[in-house]
N, C-alpha and C positions, 0 to 999 in steps of 0.2 A: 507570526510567520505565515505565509501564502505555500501553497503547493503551485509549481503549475499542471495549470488543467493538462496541458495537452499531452505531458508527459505521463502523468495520471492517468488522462485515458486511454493511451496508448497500452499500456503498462497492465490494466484492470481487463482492457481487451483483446489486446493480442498476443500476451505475452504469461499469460496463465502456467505455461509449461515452465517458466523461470519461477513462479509464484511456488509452484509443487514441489519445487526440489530446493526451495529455502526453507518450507516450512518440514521438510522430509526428518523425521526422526526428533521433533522438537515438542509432541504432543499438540502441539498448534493445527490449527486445521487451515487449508487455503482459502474455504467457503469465507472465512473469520480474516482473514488478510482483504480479501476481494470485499466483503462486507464493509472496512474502512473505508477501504481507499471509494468505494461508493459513497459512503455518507460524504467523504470529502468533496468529490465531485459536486454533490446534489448542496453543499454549504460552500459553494465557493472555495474550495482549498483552504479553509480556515480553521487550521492546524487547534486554537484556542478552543474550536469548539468540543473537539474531544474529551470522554472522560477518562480518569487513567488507566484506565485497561485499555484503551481504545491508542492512547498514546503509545503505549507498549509494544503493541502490535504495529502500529506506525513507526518510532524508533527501530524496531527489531529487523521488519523484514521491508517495508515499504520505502521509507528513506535509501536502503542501500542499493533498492534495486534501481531508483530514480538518480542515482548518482551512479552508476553502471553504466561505463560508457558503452554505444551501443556501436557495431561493428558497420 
């Protein structure tokens, strides 16, 4: 599975304030959300490359905010 970039980088940089209040109260940290979705970027969107902690945090908070429609 692919990410898109643009959505991706949209999401990593402008959109932080949505990043903080997914991870608010989950012991997750956003630096840790933001750090994926980086590596994602920098690997082409290429979801396989992850390890499963890396996928967790991609499942948990990153997919749902890239399927959030945006107003």
């Amino acid at each position: 599975m692919i990410v898109d970039l643009v959505l991706m980088k949209n999401l990593i940089h402008k959109r932080g304030d949505e990043i903080e209040k997914s991870v608010a109260g989950t012991g997750y940290l956003a630096k840790t959300v933001v750090g994926v979705g980086t590596f994602l970027l920098d690997n082409e969107g290429d979801i396989d490359l992850l390890s499963a902690k890396q996928r967790v945090v991609f499942d948990k908070f990153i997919q749902p905010l890239l399927n959030v429609p945006r107003r």
